[in-house]
N, C-alpha and C positions, 0 to 999 in steps of 0.2 A: 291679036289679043281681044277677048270677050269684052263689051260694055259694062259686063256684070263683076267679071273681074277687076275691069279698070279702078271699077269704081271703090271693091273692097280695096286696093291694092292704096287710091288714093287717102281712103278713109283709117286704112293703117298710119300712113306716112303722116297724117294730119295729128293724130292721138300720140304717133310718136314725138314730132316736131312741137306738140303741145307740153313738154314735160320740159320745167328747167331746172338746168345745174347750176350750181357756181362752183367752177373746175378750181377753185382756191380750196374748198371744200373736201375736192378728190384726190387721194392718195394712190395716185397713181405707184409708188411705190411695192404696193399689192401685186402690184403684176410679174415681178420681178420674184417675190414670195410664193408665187403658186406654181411660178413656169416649170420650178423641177418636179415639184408632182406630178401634172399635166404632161410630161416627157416622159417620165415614170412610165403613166397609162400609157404613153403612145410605143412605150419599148416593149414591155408586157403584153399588151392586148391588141386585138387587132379591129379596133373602131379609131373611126375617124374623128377628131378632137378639134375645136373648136372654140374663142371665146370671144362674144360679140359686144361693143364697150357702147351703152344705150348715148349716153353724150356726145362719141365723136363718131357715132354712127356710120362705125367700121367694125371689121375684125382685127382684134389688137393682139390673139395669138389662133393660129392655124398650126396642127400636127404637120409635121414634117412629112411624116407617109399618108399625109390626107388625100391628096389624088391616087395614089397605089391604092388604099385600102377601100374606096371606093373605084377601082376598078376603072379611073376616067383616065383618056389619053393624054399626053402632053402635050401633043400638037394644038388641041383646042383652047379656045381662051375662056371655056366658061370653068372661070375661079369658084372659089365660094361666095363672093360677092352675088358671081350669077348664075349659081348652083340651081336656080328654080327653073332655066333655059331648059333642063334636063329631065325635069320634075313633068310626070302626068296631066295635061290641061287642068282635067276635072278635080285629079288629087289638090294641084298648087290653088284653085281656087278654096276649095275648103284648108289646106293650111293657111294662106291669108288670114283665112275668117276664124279660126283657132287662135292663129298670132293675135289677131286684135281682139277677140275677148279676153284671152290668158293678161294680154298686157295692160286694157281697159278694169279686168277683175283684180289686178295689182295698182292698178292706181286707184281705185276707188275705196281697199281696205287698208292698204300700207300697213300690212298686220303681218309680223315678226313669222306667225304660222304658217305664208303662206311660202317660207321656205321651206316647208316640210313637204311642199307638193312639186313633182315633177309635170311637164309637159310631154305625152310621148304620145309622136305620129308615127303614126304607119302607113307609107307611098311609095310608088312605082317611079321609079327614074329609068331613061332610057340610054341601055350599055352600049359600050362602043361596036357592039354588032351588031346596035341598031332593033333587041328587043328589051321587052319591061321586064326588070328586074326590081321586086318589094323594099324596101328600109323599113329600118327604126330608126327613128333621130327623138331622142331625150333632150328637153333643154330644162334648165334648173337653174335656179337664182344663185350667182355670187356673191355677187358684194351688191348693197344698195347705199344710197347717200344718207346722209342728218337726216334728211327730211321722208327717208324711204322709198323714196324713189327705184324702179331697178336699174340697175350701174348696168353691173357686168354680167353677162347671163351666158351659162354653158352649154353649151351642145355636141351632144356624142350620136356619132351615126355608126351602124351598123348592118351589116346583111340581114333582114330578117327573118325569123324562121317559120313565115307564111311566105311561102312564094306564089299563093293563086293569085295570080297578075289582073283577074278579071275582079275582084272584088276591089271595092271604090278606097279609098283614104280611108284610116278608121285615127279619132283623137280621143284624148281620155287627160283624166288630170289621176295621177298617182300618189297618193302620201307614201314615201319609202320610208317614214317609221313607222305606221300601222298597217300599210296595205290596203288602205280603202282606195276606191274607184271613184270619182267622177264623171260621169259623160259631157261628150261635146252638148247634147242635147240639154243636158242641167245646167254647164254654166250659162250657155246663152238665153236660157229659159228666163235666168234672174233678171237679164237685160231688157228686155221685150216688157217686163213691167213701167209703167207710168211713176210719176215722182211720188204723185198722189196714193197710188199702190204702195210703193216703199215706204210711203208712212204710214198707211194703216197696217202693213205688215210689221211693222216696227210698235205700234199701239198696242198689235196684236201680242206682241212678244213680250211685252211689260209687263202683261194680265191687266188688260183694258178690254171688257166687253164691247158689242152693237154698239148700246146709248152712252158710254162714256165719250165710247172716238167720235163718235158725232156730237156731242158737246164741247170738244175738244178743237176739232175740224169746224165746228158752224156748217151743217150738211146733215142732210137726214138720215136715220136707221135704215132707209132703205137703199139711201145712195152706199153706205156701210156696208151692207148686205152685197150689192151690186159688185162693189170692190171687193169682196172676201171671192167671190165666184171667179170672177176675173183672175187673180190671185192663183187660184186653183187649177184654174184653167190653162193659165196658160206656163205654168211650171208643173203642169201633169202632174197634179198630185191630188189623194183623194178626200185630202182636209188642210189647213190652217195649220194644222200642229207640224207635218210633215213638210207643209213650206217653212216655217221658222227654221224646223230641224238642218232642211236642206242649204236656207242662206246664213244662218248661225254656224254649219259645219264649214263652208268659204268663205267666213270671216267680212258677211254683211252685213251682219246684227252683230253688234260689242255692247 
């Protein structure tokens, strides 16, 4: 295993291990409510089914024909737990790095909207004859706690219908009631800003000029200025107004 990887792999595990329940809280009851639809899908269609519980930091239900419809033998022991054994070096590195902004950009807005967005990768897992074969795996918010937290999150994999095995992992965040797109590139874009950035982007958003945010901040018009370019730069966008637009649509400006 890569250095590079270890290290996202560790920095997942820390953001997740960073989130608290109080399982007095959780209605575990839930689970019992959804299983027949979730069986439903698994009788009807042929993806692999999934529900991963963020607290006891397991799978609390697996489709019945999850290893069939993924095509994995029985003899092996990589479950779902260690589905990513399976998984493309280069693809599992960038899902990592998906996982932990998808799940870093939900804890940072605990915004009701951001169940209207899905997570969908697209990666190469290696079949039991030993070549790469593409997926889809969607995952989507279930149920989150009082506090908004994400509980229970689903994930549905599928064959996909890209099989160029030479093209890398592709990630995106989906709203499946309007259809807009996110790229992996935009949500990580928001991250890679400064705290101090986030609040002049947030200044910016109020309709606070240059000289207000720097009256505001004790910091000059030009360090202002500095931070708008920054800003711009580094969420690849060709003004202020399209950054707002872009973390006001992922629910980082309220």
């Amino acid at each position: 295993m890569s250095s590079k990887l270890q290290q996202v792999q560790q920095k997942y595990l820390n953001l997740l291990n960073s989130i608290s329940f109080d399982e007095n809280e959780l209605d575990y009851s839930v689970l019992d409510k959804i299983r027949p639809t979730l069986e439903n899908l698994d009788r009807i269609g042929k993806s692999a089914i999934s529900v991963f519980d963020m607290n006891r930091k397991t799978h609390v239900y697996i489709s019945p024909s999850y290893r069939e419809r993924l095509g994995l033998p029985d003899h092996k022991h990589e479950g779902v737990e260690g589905f990513d054994r399976l998984m493309h070096p280069d693809d599992l590195l960038i899902a990592m790095e998906a996982g932990y902004y998808f799940l870093k950009l939900a804890m940072n807005t605990k915004d009701a909207q951001l169940k209207d967005f899905k997570l969908v990768n697209d990666y190469r897992i290696e079949t039991p004859e030993n070549e790469w074969m593409r997926m889809t795996e969607e995952h989507q918010i279930l149920e989150t706690d009082p506090q908004g937290n994400i509980w229970l999150a689903l994930s549905i994999v599928d064959v996909s219908s890209n099989q160029n095995v030479n093209e890398p992992m592709s990630s995106r965040l989906v709203n499946h009631k309007t259809g807009e797109i996110i790229s992996f590139a935009e949500v990580t874009s928001l991250f890679e800003l400064t705290n101090r950035e986030k609040e002049v982007l947030h200044l910016i958003a109020t309709g606070n000029v240059s000289k207000q945010i720097a009256d505001k901040l004790h910091i000059s018009v030009h360090t202002v200025n500095t931070h708008r370019q920054n800003i711009i730069e580094k969420m690849d966008v060709t003004n202020t107004a399209e950054a707002i637009q872009l973390a006001s649509r992922m629910g980082i400006l309220r």
